[in-house]
Legacy VTK file of the C-alpha trace (Angstrom):
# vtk DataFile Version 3.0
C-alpha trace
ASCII
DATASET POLYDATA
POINTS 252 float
-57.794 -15.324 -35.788
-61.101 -13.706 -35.706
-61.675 -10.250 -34.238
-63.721 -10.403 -31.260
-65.447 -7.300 -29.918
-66.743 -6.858 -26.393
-70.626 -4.661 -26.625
-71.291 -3.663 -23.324
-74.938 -3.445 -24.496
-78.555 -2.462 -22.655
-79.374 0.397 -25.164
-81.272 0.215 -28.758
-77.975 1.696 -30.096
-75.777 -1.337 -28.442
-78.218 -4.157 -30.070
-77.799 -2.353 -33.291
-74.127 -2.494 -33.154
-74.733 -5.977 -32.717
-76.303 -7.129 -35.407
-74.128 -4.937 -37.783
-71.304 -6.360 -36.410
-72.663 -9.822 -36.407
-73.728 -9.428 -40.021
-69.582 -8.842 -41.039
-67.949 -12.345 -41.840
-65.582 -13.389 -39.314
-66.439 -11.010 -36.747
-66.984 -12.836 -33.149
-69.524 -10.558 -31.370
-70.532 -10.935 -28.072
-72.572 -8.478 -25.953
-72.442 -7.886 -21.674
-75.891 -7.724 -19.975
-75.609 -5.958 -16.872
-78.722 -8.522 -15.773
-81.339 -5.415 -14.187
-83.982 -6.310 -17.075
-85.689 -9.827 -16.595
-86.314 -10.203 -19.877
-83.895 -8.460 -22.162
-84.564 -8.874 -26.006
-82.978 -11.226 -28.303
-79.313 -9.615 -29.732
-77.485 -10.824 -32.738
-74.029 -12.672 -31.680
-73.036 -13.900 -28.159
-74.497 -12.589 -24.502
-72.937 -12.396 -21.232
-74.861 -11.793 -18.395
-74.238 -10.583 -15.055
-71.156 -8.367 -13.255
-67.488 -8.876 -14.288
-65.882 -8.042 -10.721
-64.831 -4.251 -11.127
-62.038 -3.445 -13.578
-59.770 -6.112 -12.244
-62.094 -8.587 -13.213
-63.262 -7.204 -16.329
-59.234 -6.622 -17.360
-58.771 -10.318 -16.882
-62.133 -11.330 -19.038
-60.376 -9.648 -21.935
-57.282 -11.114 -21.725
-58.956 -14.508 -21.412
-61.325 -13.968 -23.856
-58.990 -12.231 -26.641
-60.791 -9.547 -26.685
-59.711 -7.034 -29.382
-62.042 -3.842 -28.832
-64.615 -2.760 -26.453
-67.415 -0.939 -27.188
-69.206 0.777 -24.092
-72.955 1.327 -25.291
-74.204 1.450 -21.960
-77.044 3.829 -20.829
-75.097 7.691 -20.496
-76.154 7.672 -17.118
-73.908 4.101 -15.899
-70.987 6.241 -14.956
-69.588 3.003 -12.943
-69.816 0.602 -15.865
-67.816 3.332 -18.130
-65.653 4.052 -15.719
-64.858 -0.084 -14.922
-64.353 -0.266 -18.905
-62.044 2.374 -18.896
-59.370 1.021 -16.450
-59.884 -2.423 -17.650
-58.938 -1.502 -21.360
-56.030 0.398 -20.055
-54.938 -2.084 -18.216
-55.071 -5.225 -20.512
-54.060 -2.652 -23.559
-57.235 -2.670 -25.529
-58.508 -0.043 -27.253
-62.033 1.533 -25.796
-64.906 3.234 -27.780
-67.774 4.815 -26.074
-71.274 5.173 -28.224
-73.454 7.703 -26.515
-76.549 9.129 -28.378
-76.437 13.086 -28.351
-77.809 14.391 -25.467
-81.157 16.722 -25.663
-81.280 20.205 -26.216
-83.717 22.978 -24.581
-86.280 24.546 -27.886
-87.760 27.648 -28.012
-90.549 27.599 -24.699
-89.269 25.276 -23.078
-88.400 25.800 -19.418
-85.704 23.638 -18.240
-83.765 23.523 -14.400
-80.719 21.579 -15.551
-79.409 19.898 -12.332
-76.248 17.832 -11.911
-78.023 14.978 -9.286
-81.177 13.271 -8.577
-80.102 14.547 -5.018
-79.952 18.217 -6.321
-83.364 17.684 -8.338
-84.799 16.678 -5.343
-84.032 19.963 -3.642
-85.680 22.554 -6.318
-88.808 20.398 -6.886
-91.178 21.844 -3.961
-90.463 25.049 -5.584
-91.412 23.958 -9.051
-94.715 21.929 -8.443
-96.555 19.974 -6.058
-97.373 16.930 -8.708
-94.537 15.224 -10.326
-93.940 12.973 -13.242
-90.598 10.999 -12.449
-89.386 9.727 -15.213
-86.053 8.599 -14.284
-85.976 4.745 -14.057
-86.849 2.807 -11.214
-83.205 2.903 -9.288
-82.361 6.300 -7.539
-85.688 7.186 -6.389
-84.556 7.476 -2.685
-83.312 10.659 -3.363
-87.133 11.421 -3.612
-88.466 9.824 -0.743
-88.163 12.452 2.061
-90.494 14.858 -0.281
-93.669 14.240 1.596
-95.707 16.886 0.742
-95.307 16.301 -3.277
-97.218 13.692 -5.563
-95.349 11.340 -7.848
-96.230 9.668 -10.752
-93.189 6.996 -11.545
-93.149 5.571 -14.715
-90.648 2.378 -15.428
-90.083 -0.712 -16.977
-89.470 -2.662 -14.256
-91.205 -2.276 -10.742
-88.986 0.323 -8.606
-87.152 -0.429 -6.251
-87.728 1.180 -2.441
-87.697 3.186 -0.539
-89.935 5.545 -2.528
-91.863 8.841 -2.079
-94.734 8.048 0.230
-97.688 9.620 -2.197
-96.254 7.784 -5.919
-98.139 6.197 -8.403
-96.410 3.539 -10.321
-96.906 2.753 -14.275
-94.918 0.147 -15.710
-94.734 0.669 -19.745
-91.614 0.790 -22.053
-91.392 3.325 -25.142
-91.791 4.818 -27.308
-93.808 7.521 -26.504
-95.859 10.090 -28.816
-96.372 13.575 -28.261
-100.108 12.451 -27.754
-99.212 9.786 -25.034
-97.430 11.801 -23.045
-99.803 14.642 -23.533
-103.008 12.544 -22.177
-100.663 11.573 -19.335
-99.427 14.754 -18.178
-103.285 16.114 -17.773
-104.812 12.706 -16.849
-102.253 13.159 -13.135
-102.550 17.089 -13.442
-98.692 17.054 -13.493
-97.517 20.521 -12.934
-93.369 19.559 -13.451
-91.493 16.965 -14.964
-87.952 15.310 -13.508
-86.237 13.285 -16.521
-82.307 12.209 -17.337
-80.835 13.832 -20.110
-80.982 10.284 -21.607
-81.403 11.333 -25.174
-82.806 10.029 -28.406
-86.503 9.587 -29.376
-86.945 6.756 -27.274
-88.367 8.465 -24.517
-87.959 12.496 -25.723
-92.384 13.176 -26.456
-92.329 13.772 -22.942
-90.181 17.068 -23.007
-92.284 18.080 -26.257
-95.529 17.562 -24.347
-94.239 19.467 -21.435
-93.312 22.362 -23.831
-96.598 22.441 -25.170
-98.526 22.530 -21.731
-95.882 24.729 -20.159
-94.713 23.024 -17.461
-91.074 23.278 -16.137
-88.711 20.402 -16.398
-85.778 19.200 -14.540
-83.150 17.947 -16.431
-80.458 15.280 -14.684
-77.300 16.250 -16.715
-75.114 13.367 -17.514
-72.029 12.324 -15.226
-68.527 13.579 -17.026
-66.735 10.508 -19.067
-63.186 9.458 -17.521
-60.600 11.322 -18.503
-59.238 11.133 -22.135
-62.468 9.192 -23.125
-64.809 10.941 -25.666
-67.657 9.647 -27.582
-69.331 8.660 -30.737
-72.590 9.888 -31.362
-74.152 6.819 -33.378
-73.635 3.016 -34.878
-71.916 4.102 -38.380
-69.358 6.663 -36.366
-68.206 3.170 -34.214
-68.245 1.123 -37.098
-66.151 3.197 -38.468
-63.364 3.826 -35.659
-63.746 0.113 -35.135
-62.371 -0.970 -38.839
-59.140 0.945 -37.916
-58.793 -0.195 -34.716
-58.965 -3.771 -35.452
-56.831 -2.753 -38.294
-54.111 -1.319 -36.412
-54.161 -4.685 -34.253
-53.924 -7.215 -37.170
-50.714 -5.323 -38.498
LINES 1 253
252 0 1 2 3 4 5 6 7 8 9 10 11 12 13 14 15 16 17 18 19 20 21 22 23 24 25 26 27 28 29 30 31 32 33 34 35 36 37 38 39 40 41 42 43 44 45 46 47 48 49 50 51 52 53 54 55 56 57 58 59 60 61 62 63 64 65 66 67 68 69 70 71 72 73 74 75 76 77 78 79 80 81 82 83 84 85 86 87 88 89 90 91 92 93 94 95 96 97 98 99 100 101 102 103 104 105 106 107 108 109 110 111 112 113 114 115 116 117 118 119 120 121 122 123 124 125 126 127 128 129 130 131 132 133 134 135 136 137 138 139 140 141 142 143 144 145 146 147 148 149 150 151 152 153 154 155 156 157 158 159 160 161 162 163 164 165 166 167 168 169 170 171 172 173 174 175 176 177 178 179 180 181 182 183 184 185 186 187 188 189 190 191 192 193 194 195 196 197 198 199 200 201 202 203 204 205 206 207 208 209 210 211 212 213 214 215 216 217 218 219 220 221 222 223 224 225 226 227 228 229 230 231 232 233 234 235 236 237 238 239 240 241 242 243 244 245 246 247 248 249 250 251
């Protein structure tokens, strides 16, 4: 029987597991949309969208489905989804992988508040700056909205959803970004701090080299912990690679 693999997908690094997968002979591939874009891009192999029903549900799914590996590729900041995918593949006895892009790193100038919650980001920014660029996704933003006296600039792919700060500016746009972009940006609002995830990759990191180069401090969202005994890989070829002897572990 052909391998199947489960890509719980939304990120650029789940579609290219995808279609490297789907590109292997024999290999059924399909990929879990958690449904929060409209209009997701095409992916290589099968798509599923919408919730499974917590872990219980998702257990069953793979059971049904004869699922042989998961691969959670979900953004590092869906703590529920990886936690879901970790009881599920305990519980139906499948083995887990978890592809996270490396997280950023602080350079030389820049001036960073790590913080472990939008909640707790909330709380140092009147002490930071008065005008903000938000630039972390349209859900969350409630922890924002009883800063009254502070200006936001929200930037998102989708419209956000309420309730939000009363004095915010929406843009809708989807990276990448250049240096430049974000540059223009930051002085066309007279931002004076930025508030971002600790997302990763070069998607969406000109923003924290622009910020360096005007000087302005930054509040960094750390990531939630993984569940316990999961770790990750840091890209495609490191997946690829655990996959093979997975799958060949479970064809002996």
């Amino acid at each position: 029987m052909s391998p199947h693999v489960l890509i719980l997908g939304g990120t650029t690094e789940a579609r290219r597991l995808a279609a490297a997968l789907t590109a292997r002979p024999g290999v059924r591939v399909t990929t879990s949309l958690a449904g929060r874009v409209s209009r997701p891009g095409a992916l290589d192999g099968e798509v599923r969208v919408g919730g499974f029903g917590g872990p219980d549900g998702l257990a069953a799914w793979l059971r049904e489905e004869s699922v042989d590996a998961v691969v959670d590729a979900t953004h590092p900041f869906a703590a529920t989804i990886t936690g879901n995918a970790a009881a599920a593949t305990a519980a139906a006895r499948v083995p887990l992988l978890v592809l996270r892009r490396p997280g950023w790193q602080p350079g030389r100038g820049d001036r960073w508040h790590p913080v472990p919650s939008l909640e707790a980001a909330a709380a140092v920014l009147p002490a930071l700056g008065r005008r903000v660029f938000l630039s972390t996704g349209r859900l969350g933003l409630a922890a924002f909205a009883g800063l009254t006296e502070l200006s936001f600039v929200v930037r998102s792919v989708e419209p956000p959803e309420p309730p939000l700060p009363p004095h915010t500016h929406v843009l809708l746009a989807r990276g990448p970004f250049t240096v430049a972009d974000e540059t223009a940006l930051l002085r066309e609002h007279r931002v004076d701090v930025l508030v971002t995830k600790d997302s990763g990759g070069a998607a969406t990191s000109a923003k924290l080299a622009a910020a360096r180069d005007l000087g302005l401090p930054v509040v960094v969202v750390r990531r939630p912990p993984l569940p316990e005994d999961v770790t990750a890989l840091p890209d495609v070829p490191a997946v690829l690679n655990r996959l093979d002897a997975a799958l060949g572990r479970r064809s002996r």
